[in-house]
Each structure stands twice: as C-alpha cells, then as structure tokens.
N, C-alpha and C positions, 0 to 999 in steps of 0.2 A: 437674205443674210449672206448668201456666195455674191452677191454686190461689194458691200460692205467689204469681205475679209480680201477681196481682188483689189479693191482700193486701196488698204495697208499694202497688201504688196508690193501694187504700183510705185506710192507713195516710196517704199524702201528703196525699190531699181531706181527711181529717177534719184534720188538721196545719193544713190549710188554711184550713178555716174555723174554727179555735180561734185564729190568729194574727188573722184578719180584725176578730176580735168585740174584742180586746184592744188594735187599734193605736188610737193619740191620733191624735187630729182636729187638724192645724193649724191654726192662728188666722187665717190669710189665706193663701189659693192661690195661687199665680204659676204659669201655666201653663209647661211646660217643654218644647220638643222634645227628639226621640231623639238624642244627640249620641256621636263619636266619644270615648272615651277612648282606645284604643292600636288598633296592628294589627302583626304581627309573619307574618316570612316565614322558614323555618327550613329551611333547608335541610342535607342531609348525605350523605355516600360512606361506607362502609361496607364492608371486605375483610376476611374469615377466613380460613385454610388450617388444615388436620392431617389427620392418617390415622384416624379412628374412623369413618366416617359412618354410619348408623341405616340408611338406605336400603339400603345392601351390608351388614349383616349387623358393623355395629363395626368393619369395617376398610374402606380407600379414601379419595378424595382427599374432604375434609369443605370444598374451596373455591366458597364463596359471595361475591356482590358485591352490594350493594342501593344503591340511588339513593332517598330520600326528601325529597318538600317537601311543608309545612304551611304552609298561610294560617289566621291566629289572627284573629280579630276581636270588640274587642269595645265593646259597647255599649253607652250606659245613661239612665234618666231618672229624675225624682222624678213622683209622683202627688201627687193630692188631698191625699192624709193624711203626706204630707213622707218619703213613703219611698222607698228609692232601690231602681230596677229594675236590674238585669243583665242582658246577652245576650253570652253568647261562641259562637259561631259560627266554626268549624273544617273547614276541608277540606284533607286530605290525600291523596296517592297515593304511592306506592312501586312500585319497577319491582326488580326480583333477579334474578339467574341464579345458578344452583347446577349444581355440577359430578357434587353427587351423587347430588339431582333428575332428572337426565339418565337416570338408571341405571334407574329404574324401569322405562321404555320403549326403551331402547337404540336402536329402529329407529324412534323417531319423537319427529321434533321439534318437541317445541308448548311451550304454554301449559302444560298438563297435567305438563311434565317438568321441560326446563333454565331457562325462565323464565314469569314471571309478573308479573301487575300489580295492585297492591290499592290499592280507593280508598276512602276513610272520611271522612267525613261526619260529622260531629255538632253538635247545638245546645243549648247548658244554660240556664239562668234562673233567678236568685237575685233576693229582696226582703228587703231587710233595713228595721227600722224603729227609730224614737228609742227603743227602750230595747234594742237591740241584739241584738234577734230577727232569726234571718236563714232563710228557707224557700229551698227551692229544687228542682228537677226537669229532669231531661236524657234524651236520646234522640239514640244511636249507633248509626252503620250500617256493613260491614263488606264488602268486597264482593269475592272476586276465583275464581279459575277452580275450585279446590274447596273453599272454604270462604265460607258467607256467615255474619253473626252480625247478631242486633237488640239492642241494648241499652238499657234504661231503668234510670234513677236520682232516690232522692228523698233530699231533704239538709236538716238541720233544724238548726241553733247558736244558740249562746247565748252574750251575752258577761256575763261577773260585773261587778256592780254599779261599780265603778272603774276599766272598760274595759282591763284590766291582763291578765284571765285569757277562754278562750273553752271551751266545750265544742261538739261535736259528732257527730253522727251521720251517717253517709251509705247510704243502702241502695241497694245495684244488683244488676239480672240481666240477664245474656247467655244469648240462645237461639241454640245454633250448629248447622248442618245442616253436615256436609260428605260429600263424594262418598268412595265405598267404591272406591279408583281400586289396584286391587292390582298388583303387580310383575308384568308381562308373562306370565313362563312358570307362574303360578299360576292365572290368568283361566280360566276355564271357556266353551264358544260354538266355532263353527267359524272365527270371525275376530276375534279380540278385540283384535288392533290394529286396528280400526276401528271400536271398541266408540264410542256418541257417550253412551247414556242410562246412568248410573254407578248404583247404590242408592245410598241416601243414610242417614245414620244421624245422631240426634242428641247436643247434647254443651250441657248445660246449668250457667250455673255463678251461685249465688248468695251475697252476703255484706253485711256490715255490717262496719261500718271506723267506732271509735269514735275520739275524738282530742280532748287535752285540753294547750292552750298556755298560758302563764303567764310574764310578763314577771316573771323577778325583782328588778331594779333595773335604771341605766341601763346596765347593760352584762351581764345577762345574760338571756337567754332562751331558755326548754326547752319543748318539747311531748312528750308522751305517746301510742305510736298501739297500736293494737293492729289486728288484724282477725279474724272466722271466715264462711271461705268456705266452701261445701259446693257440689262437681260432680258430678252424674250423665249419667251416657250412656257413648257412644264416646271412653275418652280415651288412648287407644293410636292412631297413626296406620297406616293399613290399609297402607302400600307398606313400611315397616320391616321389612326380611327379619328372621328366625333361620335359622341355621345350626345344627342340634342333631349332637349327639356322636354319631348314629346315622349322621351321613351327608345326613338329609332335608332337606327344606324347609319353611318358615311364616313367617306375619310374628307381631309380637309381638301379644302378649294380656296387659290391662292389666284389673285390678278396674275397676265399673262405678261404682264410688261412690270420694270422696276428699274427705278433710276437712281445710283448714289450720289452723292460726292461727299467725300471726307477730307478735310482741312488740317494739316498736321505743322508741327513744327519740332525740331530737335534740336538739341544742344550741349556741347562740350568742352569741359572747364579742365583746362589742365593745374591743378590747384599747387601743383609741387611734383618733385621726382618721383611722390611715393601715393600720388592720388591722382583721379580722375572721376570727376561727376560727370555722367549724362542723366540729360532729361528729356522727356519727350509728352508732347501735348497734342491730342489731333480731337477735331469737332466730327462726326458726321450725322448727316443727314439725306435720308431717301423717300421716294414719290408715295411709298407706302405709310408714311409721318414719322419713318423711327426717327429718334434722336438719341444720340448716348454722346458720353466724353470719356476721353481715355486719359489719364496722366499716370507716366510711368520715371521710377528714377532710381537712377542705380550707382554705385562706386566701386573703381575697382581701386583698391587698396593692397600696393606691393611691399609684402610680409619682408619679405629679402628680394634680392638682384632677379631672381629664376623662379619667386614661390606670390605668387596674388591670390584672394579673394574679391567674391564681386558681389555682395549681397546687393536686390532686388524687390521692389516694390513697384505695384501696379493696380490702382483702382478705377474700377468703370463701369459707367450706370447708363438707363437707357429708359425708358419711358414705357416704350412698346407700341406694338399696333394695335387698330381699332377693330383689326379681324379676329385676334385671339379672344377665346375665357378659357374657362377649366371646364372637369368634365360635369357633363349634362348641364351647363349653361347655356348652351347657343340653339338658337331658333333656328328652327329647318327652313324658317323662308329669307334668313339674310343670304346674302348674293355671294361673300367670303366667309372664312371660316377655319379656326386653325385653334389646335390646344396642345403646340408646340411652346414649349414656355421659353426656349429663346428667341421667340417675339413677344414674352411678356414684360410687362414693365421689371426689372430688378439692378443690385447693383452685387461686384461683386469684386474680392481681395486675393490678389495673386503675389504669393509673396517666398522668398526663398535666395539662393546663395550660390556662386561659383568660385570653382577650386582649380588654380591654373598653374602648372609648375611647365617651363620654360630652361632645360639646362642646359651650358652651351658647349656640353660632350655630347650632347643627347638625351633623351629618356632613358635608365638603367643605364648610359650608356651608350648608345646604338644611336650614332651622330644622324643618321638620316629622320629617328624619330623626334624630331623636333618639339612637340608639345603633345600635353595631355593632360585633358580637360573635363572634370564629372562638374553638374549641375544638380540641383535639388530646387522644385518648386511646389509649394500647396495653393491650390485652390477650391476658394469658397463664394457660393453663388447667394443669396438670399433666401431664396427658396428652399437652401439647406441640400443644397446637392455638393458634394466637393469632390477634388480629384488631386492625386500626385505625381508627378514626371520626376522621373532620374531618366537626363541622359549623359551618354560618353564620347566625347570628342577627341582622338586620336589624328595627327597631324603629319607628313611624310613631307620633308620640302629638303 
C-alpha cells in the first residue's frame, strides 16, 4: 500500500514540474499579498431512529444524534508568473451519541460506546495558470476514539481552449487504522471491561475520480463524473454482532478487498432570471454485486433580488449484497456475513428545502457577512428508519 500512495505522489511532483517548465512569464510583476476570498461556518443537528442496528445483531433501537461544525477558509494570491494560488483550509468536529453504540459495552460508558467526538483537519492548494492549467494537492486528518485516517490527494485540470469546457483528474488515498473494539461478551482476558490497549487493523482505500464539464450555451450546463475506488483491509466493523441459526454468536466477516465505480452525470438549466434546475443522476456498482441508482433534483427559485428557496428531492435504491440477512438467518459455515442493513436490498426518500437571503449591505447589515443559509431535509429508508438534518450556512467574503 506505501507503493501505491508513493506513486500518487510521484505522479503529482512530475505534474509539477511539467506545469512549472510550460507557464508564461508575465510582462510586469505586481507583488500581491495572501488575501481573504470567503470563509464559511456550517453548522448542523442531525437525528435518526429505526429498529435494525448492526451493533445488536439487525434488530434494536438504530437512534443516533450528531452535532457538527466546519470552519472553511479560504485563500489566495497570484505569483511572479500571473497565476493564481489557492488555500482552503478546514477544520471540523462532530460530537454523536448513539443508542446502539451503547450496546457494545452495556456496563460502560465512554467514548468507546454511546458517544464520541471526531475532529478533522484538512488543507488543499490549487494553482492555476493563463491557459487554464490547474495543479493541486491536499492533506486530511481524521481523528476520533477508534478510528484515525491520513489522507492525501493530488489534482490536475484542464480547461478547453474557449474556457466553455474543463477536464480533470483527482487522485486520493486514505490510510485508516482503527481499534478491534469487539462486543463485550466475545472479548477474551480476565477483565476485558477494562481492556485500555484495542489491536488495531488496517483499512485502506484508493481512487481516481475523473470529471469532465461543459457549458452548452447560456442556459445549460452538464458535467460528466465517474470514479474507481479500490479498498483493502478490515472493512467490516469488529463490534457488529451475527446472530446465526445455530443459536451462536460472531460479528460480521466482510471480503478483505472491494472495488467501486460509480457513473454519474449532472446538469444545469438556467430556466429564467428567477430559476434554476439541477439534476443529477449517477449508477454505481462494486465487486461485492451492490447496485443502487441515485436521482436527485432540485430548484432554486429567487423569491426577490437577495431572498431564494431551494426545495429538494432525491431517491435511491440498491439491491444489496449476498453477504447480508437479518438476525439469526445466517449459517455459521458461510465464508461472509453481515446484518448491517445498509447492505440490504432497500430504497429510500430524501426530501426537504433551502432558504438563502443574499443582501447587498450585508446580513442585518454587516457588509462582510455576505449570506446566510438554513436547510431542512427528512429522510426515509424502507426498512422504516428515518432521520432529519437542519443545517446553517453563514458566509464571510
């Protein structure tokens, strides 16, 4: 795997200095400080319920609650040679409780069980130059009680000669350790609720994500994405009971490798001064047989000059793998095994509304606060699990 993520790299420096040898020289310098383009503060609540959870074996109460905010920042300047730098700079945390997290440990409550906190870091950097060459590389960090992840990414576009169409590339990998933290009465040791040092196992995942935009006249525009991902490691979580038909007990057991690719397309219809459709449509498919389709579409329709809504729809179905059942279905002698039910066959409706005022004194006022943004969506799975997000999008530019 340190193969692999040393080739991205390579891949980037030589990218690097093949863009360096080819940019144009400006004809006079004007020195530029680093200066503010936007900054963005995103806040959101987040509630689920149903009866499947993974943790118990497919059935039990599946309610979680998550708390997350994001600080966006981003940056930029021109160089010597008239090309324009990027920094977006991101930090995140997330706090959750889960009711069926809890279950793992029944007689103890931590971090390790009914809640947790994850906090994520990341920094990227794009240069683009006057013939519409754009390089770029980033580096994410992941951080919470049993899962850590590294992440590096390197990104290369191109825009066609009448700045109308763009291609690009982007390569990323994540290397994730996390802790072999198993369900209580499975633990081995004479006191394993006091267990502190977990084993640890790897869970690696890389891909390429190609994407190609194209402005068709003044009121439409479509991109083309596709991606293929490939993960190796641990990618079954160690505390996911089975229930098997015998009576016994296990957690699930998930192949060690898995391959996606997802096929997507999007598109944007400028209908009028006071409309906008987008739509978006993507196939995927991976080595494990899933299949699902996503179709999502949305309009944003401007109430007055400074005031939009954006109502939203998104349905999507999925087949499932031949490794899940529910509980006490599964035979102790199949080779996989899982009664996580987002690998079971279901389809499910995400549907809900955004509210965007844009004034051009500012928010209340306060010319730097440029926009502000609440969302509402509900979701409902088949299975009868559902969940709601409200988040809040504040804008500094």
């Amino acid at each position: 795997m340190k193969r692999i993520s040393l080739t991205v790299l390579g891949l980037y420096v030589g990218m690097l200095a093949a863009f360096s040898q080819s940019a144009t020289d400006s004809t006079q310098y004007k020195s530029r400080k680093l200066t503010l383009e936007e900054a963005n503060l995103i806040s959101s609540y987040y509630h689920q319920d149903g009866n499947n959870a993974a943790v118990t074996g497919g059935i039990g109460s599946e309610k979680l609650t998550d708390f997350s905010n994001s600080f966006e920042l981003r940056l930029s300047k021109f160089d010597k040679k008239d090309r324009k730098h990027t920094f977006d700079i991101e930090l995140g945390i997330d706090h959750y409780s889960s009711a069926s997290s809890d279950k793992i440990d029944p007689k103890t409550v931590s971090s390790a069980s009914s809640a947790d906190t994850r906090l994520y870091p990341s920094l990227n950097w794009s240069v683009e130059n006057k013939k519409g060459t754009t390089l770029g590389a980033g580096l994410s960090l992941s951080s919470e009680f049993d899962y850590k992840s590294i992440g590096i990414n390197a990104l290369v576009a191109q825009k066609t000669r009448n700045r109308n169409g763009e291609f690009s590339l982007k390569l990323q990998a994540y290397l994730d350790q996390l802790k072999l933290i198993l369900p209580v009465e499975l633990r081995t040791g004479s006191n394993p609720e006091d267990e502190k040092d977990y084993p640890t196992a790897s869970r690696n995942s890389f891909s390429a994500s190609l994407a190609y935009s194209q402005i068709i006249n003044q009121r439409l525009q479509v991109a083309f994405l596709t991606d293929v991902v490939y993960q190796h490691g641990y990618l079954g979580l160690p505390f996911h009971r089975i229930y098997f038909n015998d009576g016994s007990e296990g957690v699930e057991r998930l192949p060690a490798n898995r391959f996606k690719i997802p096929v997507g397309l999007r598109a944007s219809y400028f209908a009028g001064d006071h409309l906008v459709l987008r739509g978006y449509y993507r196939y995927y498919h991976d080595s494990w047989g899933l299949d699902a389709h996503t179709a999502n579409i949305e309009a944003s329709v401007k109430l007055t000059p400074f005031f939009s809504v954006t109502p939203f729809y998104r349905y999507y179905t999925q087949n499932g793998v031949s490794y899940f059942a529910p509980f006490q279905a599964h035979d102790p002698g199949q080779e996989y095994y899982t009664s996580n039910y987002d690998l079971s066959a279901f389809h499910s409706h995400f549907f809900g509304a955004g509210f965007r005022v844009i004034p051009p004194r500012g928010v209340f006022g306060i010319s730097h606060f440029n926009m502000l943004e609440v969302r509402y969506g509900h979701y409902e799975k088949s299975n009868s699990m559902q969940a709601n997000i409200v988040s809040l999008n504040i804008r500094i530019k």
